[in-house]
C-alpha positions in Angstrom: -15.5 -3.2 15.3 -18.5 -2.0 14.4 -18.8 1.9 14.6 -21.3 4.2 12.9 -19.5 6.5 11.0 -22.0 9.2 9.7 -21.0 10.8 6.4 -22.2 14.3 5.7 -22.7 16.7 2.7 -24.3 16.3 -0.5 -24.9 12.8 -2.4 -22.7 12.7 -5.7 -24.2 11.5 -8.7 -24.5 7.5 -8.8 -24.3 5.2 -11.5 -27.8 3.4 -11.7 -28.3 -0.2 -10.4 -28.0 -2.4 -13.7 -28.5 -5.7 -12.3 -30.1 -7.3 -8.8 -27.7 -10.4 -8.5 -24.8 -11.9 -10.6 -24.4 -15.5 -11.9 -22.3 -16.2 -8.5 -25.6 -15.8 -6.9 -26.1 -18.6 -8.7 -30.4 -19.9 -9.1 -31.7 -22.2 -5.9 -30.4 -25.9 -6.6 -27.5 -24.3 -9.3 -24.8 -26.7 -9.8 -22.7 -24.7 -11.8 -21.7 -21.0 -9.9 -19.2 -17.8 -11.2 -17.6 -16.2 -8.7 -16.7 -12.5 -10.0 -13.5 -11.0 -8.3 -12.8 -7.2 -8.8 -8.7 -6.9 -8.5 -6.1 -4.1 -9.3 -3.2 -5.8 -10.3 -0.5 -2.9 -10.0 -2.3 -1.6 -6.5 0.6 -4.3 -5.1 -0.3 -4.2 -1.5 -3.9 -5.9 -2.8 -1.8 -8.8 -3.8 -2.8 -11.1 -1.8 -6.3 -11.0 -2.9 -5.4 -10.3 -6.3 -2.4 -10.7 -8.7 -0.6 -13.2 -6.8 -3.3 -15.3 -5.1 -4.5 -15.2 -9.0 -0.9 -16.8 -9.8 -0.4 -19.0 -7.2 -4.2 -20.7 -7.6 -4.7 -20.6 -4.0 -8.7 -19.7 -4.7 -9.7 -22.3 -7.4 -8.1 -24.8 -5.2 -10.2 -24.1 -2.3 -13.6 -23.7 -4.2 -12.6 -27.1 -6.2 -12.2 -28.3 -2.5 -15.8 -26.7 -1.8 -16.9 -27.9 -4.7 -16.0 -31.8 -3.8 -18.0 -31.6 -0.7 -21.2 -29.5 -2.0 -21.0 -31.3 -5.4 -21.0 -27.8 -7.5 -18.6 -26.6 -10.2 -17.1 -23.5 -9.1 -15.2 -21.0 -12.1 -13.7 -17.8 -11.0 -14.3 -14.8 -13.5 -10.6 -12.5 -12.5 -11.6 -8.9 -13.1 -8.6 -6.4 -13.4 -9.2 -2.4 -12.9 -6.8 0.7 -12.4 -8.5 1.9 -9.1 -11.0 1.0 -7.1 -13.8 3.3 -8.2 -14.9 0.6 -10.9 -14.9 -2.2 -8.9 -17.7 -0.3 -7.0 -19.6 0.0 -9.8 -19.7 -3.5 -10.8 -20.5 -4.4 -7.3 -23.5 -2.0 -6.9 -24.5 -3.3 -10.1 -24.4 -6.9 -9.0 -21.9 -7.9 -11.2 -18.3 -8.3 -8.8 -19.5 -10.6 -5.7 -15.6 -9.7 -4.1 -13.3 -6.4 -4.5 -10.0 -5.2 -2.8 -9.4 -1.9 -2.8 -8.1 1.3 -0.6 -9.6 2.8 2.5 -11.1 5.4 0.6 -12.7 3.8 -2.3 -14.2 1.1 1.0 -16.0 4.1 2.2 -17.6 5.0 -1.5 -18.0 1.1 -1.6 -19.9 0.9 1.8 -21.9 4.2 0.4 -23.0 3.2 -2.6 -24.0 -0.3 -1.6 -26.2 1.1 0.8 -27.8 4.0 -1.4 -28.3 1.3 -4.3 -29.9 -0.8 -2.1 -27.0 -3.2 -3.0 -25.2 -3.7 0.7 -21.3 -4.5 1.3 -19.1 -5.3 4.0 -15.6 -5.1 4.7 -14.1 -8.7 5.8 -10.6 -8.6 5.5 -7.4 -6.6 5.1 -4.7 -7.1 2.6 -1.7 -4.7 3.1 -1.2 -1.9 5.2 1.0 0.9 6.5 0.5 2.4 10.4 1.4 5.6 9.6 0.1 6.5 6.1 3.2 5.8 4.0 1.5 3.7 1.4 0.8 6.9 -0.6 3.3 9.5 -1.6 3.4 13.1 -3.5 5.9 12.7 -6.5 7.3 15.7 -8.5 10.0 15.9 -11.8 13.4 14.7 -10.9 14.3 18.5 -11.9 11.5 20.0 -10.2 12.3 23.4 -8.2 9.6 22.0 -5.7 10.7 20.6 -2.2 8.0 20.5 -0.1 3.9 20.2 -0.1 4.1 24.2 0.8 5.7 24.8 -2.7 2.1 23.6 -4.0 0.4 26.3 -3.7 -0.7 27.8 -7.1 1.0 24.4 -8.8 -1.4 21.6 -11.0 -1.6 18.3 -9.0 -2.8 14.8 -10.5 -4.7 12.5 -8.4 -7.5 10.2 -8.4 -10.2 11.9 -6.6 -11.7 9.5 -4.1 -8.6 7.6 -4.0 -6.1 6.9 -0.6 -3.4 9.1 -2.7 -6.2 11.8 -2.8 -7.3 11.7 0.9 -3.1 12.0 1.7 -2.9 14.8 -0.5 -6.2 16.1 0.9 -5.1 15.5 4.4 -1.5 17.0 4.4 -2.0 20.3 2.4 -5.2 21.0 5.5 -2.4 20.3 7.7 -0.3 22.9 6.6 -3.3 25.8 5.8 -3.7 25.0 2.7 -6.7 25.0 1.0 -7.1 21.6 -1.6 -9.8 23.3 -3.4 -8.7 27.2 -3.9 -4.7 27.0 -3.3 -3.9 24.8 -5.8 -5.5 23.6 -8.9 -5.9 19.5 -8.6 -6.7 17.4 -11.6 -9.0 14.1 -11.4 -6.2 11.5 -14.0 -6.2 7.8 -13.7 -2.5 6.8 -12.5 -1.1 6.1 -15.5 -2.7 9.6 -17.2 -1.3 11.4 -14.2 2.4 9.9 -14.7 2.5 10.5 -18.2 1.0 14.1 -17.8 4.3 14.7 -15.0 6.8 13.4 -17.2 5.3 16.0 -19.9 5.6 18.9 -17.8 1.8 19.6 -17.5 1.9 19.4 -13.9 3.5 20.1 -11.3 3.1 17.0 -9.5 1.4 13.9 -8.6 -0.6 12.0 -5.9 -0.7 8.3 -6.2 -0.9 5.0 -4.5 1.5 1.9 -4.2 2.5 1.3 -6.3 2.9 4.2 -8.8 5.5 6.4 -6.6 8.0 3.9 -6.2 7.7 2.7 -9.8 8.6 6.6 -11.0 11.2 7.1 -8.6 13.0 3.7 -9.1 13.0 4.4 -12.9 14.2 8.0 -12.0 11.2 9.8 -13.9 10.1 11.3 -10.4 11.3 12.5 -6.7 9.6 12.0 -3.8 8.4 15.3 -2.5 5.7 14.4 0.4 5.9 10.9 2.2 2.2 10.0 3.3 3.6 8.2 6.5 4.3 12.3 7.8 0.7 12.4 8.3 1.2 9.4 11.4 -2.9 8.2 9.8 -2.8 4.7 9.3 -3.5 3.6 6.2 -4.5 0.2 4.3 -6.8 -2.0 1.4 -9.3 -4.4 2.5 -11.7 -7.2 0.5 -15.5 -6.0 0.5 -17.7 -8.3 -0.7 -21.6 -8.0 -1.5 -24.0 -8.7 1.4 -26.6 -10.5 -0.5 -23.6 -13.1 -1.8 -22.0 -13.1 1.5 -25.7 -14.4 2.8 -26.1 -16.5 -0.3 -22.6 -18.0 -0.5 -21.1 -17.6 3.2 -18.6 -21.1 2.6 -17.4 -19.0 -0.4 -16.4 -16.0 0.9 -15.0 -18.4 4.0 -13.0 -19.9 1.0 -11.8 -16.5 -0.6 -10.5 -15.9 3.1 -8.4 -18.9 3.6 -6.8 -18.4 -0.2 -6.0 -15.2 0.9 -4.1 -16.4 4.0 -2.4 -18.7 2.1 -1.7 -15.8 -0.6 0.1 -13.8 3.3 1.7 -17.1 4.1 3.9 -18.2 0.5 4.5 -13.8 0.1 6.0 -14.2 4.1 7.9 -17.2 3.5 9.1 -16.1 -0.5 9.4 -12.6 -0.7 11.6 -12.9 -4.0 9.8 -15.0 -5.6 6.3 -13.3 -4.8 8.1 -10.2 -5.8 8.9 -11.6 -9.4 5.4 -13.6 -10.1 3.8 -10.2 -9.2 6.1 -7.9 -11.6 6.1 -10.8 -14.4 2.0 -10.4 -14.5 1.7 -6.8 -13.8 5.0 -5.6 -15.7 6.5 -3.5 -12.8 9.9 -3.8 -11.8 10.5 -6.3 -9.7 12.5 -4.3 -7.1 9.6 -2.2 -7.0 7.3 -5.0 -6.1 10.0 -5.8 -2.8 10.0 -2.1 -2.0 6.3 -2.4 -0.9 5.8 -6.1 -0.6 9.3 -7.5 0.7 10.4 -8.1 4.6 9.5 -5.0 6.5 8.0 -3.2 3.2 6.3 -0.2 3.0 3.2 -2.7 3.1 2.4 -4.9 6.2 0.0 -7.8 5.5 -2.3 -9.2 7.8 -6.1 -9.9 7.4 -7.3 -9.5 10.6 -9.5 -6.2 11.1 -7.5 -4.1 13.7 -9.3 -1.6 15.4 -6.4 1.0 15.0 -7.1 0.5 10.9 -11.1 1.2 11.7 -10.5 3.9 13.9 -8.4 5.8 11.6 -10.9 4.7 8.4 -13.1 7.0 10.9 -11.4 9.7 10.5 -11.4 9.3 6.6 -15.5 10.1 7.0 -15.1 14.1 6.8 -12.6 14.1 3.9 -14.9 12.3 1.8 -17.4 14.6 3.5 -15.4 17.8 2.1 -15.1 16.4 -1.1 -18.9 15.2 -1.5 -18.2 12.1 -2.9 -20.8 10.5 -0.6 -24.1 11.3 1.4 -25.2 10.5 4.8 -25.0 7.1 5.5 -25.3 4.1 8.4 -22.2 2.1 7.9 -22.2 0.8 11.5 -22.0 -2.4 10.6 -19.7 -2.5 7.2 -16.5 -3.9 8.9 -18.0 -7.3 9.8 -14.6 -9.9 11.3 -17.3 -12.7 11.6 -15.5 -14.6 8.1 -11.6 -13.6 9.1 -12.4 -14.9 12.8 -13.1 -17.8 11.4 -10.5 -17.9 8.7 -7.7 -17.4 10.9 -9.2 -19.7 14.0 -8.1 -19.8 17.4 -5.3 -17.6 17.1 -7.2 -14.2 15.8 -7.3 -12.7 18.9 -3.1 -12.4 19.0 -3.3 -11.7 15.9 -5.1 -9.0 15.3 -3.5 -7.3 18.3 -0.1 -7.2 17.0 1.4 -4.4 15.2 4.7 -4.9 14.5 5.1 -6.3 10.6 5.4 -9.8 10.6 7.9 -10.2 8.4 10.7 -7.7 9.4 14.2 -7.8 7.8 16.3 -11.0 9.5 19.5 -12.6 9.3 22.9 -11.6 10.1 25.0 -8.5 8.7 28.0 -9.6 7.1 29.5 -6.0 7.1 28.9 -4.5 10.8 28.2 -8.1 12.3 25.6 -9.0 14.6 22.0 -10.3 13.8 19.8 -7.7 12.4 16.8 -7.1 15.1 15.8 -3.4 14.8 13.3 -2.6 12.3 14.1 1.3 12.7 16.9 0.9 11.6 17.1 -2.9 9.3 18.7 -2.4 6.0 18.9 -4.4 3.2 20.8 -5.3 -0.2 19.5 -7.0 -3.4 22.8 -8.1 -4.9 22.5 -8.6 -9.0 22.4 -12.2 -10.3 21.4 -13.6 -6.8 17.8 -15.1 -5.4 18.5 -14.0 -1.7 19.4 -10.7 -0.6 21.9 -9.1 2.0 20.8 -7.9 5.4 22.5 -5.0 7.2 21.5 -3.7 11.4 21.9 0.0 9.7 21.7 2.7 6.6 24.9 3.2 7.6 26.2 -0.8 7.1 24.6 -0.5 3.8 26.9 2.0 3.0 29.7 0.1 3.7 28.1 -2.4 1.7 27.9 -0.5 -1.8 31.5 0.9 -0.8 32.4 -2.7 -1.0 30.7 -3.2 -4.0 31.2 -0.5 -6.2 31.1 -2.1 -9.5 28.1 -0.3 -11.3 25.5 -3.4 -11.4 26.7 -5.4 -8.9 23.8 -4.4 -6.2 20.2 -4.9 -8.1 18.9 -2.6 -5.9 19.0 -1.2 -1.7 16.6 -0.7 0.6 16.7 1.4 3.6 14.6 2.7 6.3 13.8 6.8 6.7 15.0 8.2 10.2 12.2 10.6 10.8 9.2 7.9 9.4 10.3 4.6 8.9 9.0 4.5 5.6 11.3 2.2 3.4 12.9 3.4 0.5 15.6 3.0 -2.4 19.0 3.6 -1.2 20.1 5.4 -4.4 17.2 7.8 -4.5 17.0 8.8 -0.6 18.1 12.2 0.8 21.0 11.5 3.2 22.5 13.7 6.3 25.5 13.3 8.6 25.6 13.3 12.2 29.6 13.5 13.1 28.4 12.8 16.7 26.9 9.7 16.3 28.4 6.3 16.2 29.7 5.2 13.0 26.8 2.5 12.8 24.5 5.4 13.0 25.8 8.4 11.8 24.6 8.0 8.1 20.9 8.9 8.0 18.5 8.7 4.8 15.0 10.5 4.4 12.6 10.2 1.5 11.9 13.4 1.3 13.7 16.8 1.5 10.8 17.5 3.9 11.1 14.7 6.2 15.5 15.5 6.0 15.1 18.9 7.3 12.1 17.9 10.4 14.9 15.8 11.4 18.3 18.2 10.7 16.0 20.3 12.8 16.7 18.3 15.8 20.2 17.5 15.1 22.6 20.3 16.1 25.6 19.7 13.5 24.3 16.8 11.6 24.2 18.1 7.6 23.1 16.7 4.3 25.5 14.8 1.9 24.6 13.2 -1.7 25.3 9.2 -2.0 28.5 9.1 -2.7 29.6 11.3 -0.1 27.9 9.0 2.1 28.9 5.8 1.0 32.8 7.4 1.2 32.2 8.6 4.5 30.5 4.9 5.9 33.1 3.7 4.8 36.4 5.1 6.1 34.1 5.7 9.3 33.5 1.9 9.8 37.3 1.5 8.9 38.4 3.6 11.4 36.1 1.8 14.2 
């Protein structure tokens, strides 16, 4: 758990330390204490230690609990910031005592604490993806682009420092390409960066959940890289300060169970979490369930796994190339002490699973059987109802909309992609053909054109049909068997 990851190149400019301690410190004796949280609300796979553990109350209750037994008066003070670049300036300053944020920004968090002379530590996950897919490339529905190689020469929007801009970062060395002379790659908040694609001024954009799913769903964008191609895992964690931690320890210990219970109510209501999060952040809600719902894009479990640290490791020499920090001891930033005991007897199980635990269950009306196989779990979101359709395959979904073609009736479709498993909308997916598979399988989407041709690749015969060619052919194929 505790590795020492060495960070080397040049120390960027730092924002000065404003303050030595924040009002949650609270003075010696204080019966009255803040506790500042640093949040993004529309960063959805943070939600459990933002947005909808704000919602739900889960933290107030447990201080009001702590407060019963200690006999202090405990107020939250709910910060809410685009990225997580801010949140790490507040904390250096002293004024956020707990943050959630992406791998990236953690390692700026962890750097910056330690240069300011303001430690933090990272004590808990929120939601993450094994193979990267929680950030995505997205380019203008009529975009000539199809793949990351088309980006040389082209103007691409990001957050630098962000898990979108270590993706991008990541996937264009991957294919030769130089981030800082082959293209030309602007530093936009999210929302700057969607607005400047949708006005043509470039080419396309690098974002985090939940931004690419939002612009695709609304059909202002098209998926042109999926970060889970990269096979790095992926995730956002809480850090909190050190100096508070050591202060305040039965606080953060509080923060960690309302988080749990935050993972527990978003396990057992995925609809519902889905709807408080898009009624308080203003995103769609079928957006929220792409990332959020049974086996989403996002995974959420607190617990520290070492195949999350390993690969925020590896995250080390991207910074590094883009000198956003300077040499550091970090060897002891990712401290489980607090989620150990959050969790209890059971951490050790826990944290060595990694299969999602909440996949898509039931039992598929149209191709019959209980749905078991999250390669291959579908599902349906039917308009005007609170529970949602499962299906064993793409393919069953098919038949599902072929069944249902009355424009509305489905409020939106989710389904898995062959070559990454990333989880995507139905409607927007690229789709291919097998003829030689079995009908249950011989419908295929991708979410990228990228990801459709690594896999046509392997497929002697298989080809590439739009939707409704699809649904048509699910159709009379499952007919016909």
């Amino acid at each position: 758990m505790r590795k020492l990851l060495a960070v080397a190149g040049a120390a960027a400019a730092l924002l000065p330390l404003a303050a030595c301690g924040s009002n949650a410190g609270g003075g010696s004796g204080g019966r009255t204490v803040t506790v500042h949280v640093g949040y993004q609300s529309k960063t959805i796979n943070t939600v459990t230690a933002g947005t909808l553990l704000r919602s739900r109350g889960y933290f107030e209750q447990q201080l009001a609990a702590l407060g019963r037994r200690d006999g202090t008066t405990y107020t939250v003070d709910w910060q809410d910031y685009a990225t997580g670049a801010p949140i790490t300036a507040q904390m250096v300053a002293g004024k956020i005592d707990i943050g959630s944020m992406g791998d990236f920004p953690l390692l700026i968090n962890a750097a910056r604490g330690q240069q300011l002379r303001q430690p933090t530590e990272l004590v808990s996950v929120t939601g993450y993806n094994l193979r990267g897919g929680l950030n995505t490339v997205v380019t203008a529905p009529g975009s000539k682009l199809t793949g990351l190689d088309d980006l040389k020469g082209a103007k691409v929007s990001t957050s630098i420092g962000s898990a979108a801009d270590g993706t991008l970062v990541r996937a264009l060395q991957q294919r030769g390409l130089d981030p800082d002379k082959d293209l030309h790659k602007l530093n936009q908040q999210p929302a700057v960066g969607a607005s400047a694609l949708q006005a043509g001024s470039v080419d396309a954009l690098s974002q985090f959940v939940a931004w690419p799913g939002q612009l695709v769903f609304e059909g202002r964008a098209k998926a042109l890289y999926d970060g889970a191609a990269l096979n790095v895992p992926t995730f956002h964690g809480v850090t909190v300060r050190k100096g508070f931690a050591k202060q305040r320890p039965a606080v953060v210990d509080a923060f960690l169970a309302a988080q749990i219970q935050a993972t527990d109510y978003l396990h057992a209501h995925p609809l519902a979490a889905a709807r408080s999060v898009a009624d308080a952040t203003g995103l769609p809600a079928e957006v929220v369930y792409l990332y959020n719902g049974p086996g989403g894009i996002a995974a959420f479990d607190p617990t520290l796994k070492p195949q999350l640290l390993d690969a925020f490791a590896r995250d080390v020499p991207v910074l590094a190339s883009e000198k956003l920090v300077g040499k550091i001891d970090i060897s002891h930033f990712a401290d489980d002490s607090f989620i150990r005991r959050a969790v209890g007897a059971g951490y050790g199980r826990q944290v060595a699973s990694l299969a999602n635990p909440a996949p898509v269950r039931g039992t598929d009306p149209v191709c019959g059987g209980a749905v078991t196989d999250p390669a291959t779990a579908s599902e349906a979101w039917p308009a005007g109802k609170d529970t949602t359709v499962p299906l064993r395959t793409p393919a069953c979904l098919l038949r599902y909309l072929a069944a249902h073609p009355d424009k509305g009736a489905v409020r939106a479709s989710y389904v898995p992609d062959a070559l990454t498993g990333t989880r995507w909308f139905a409607d927007r997916a690229v789709w291919a053909v097998d003829p030689a598979a079995a009908p249950d399988a011989r419908y295929q989407p991708f979410t990228t054109p990228d990801n459709a041709r690594a896999w046509l690749a392997k497929h002697p015969g298989a080809r590439l049909v739009d939707l409704a060619q699809a649904v048509r052919g699910a159709a009379a194929a499952g007919g016909a068997a």
